[in-house]
N, C-alpha and C positions, 0 to 999 in steps of 0.2 A: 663852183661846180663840186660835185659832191665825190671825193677820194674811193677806191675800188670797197679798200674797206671800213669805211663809212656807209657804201651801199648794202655790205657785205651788213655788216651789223644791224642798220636801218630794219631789211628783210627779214633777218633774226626775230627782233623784237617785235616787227609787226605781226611775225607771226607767233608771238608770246614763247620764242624758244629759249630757253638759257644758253650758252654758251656747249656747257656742257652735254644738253639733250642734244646739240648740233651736231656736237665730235662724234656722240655715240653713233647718232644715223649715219655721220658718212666714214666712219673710223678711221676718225685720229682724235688726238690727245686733246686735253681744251684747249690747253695752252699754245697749242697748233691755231686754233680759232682764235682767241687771244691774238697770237701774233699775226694770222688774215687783216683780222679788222683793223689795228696801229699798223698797218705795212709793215712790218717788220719781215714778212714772211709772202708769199707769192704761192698760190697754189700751185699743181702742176696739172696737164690735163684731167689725168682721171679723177682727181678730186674737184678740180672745178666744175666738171660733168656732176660729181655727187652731191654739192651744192646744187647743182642748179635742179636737178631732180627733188630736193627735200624742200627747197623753198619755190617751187614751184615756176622759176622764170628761166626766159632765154641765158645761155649758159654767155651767151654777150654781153647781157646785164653787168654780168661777173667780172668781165674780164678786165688783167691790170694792165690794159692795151687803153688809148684813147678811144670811146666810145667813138661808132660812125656819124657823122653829122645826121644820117636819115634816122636815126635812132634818137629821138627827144628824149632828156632824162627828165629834170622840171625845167617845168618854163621860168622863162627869168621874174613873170609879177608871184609865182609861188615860191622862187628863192628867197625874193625880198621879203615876200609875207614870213617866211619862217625867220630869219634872218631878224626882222624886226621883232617875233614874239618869243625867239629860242627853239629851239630844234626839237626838246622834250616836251614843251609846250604844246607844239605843231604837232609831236606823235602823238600824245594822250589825245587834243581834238581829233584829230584823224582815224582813230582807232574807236572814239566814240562815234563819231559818224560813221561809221565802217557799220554800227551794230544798229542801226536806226533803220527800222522797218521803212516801206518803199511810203505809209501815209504819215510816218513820224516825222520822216525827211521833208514832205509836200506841206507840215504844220510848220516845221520848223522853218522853213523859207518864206512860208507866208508871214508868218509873224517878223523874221528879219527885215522882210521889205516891205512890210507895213511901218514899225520903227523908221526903217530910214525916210520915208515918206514923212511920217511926221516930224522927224529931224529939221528936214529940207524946209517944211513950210515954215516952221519956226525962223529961219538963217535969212 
């Protein structure tokens, strides 16, 4: 399961922020942010509030509390899939699928499960 600031930084880059464009929007320092993401440092409410306004999620997301069980972070066959491909791996796919129009998506699964079909007959 994925560390407060692990999510914290995750969010960041998916949303292509540096570090520093972060501090600026919710003011503080980077190295504030920096220390978020390695735990070194724990927000306090109102800056948790201003993450969670600039990165666009539940300010629950954020929190350096145990997430509620009714709250799914990944499920455990997408932990394993990043897990087995690396975590930077997983975000560049992610973030290219993110940009893939709604018929680029409907080509690209058709052709994946057309491959695996032919996979299958072959075995």
């Amino acid at each position: 399961m994925m560390q407060p600031g692990q999510i914290l930084k995750f969010l960041r880059e998916n949303r292509n922020l540096t570090q520093k464009a972060l501090a600026l929007q919710i003011r503080v320092g980077t190295h504030v942010i920096e220390q978020f993401e390695t735990g070194e440092k724990v927000p306090d409410i109102p800056t948790l509030l201003r993450l969670s306004a600039v990165l666009e999620v539940p300010a629950s997301e954020l929190c350096w509390q145990s997430p509620s069980p009714s709250i799914p972070m990944v499920d455990n066959e997408i932990t394993q899939l990043i897990s087995g491909m690396g975590p930077q791996r997983a975000i560049l796919i992610l973030r290219k699928v993110k940009e893939l129009t709604e018929e680029e998506f409907d080509y690209m699964m058709s052709w994946l499960y057309d491959d695996e079909n032919k996979i299958n007959q072959h075995l």
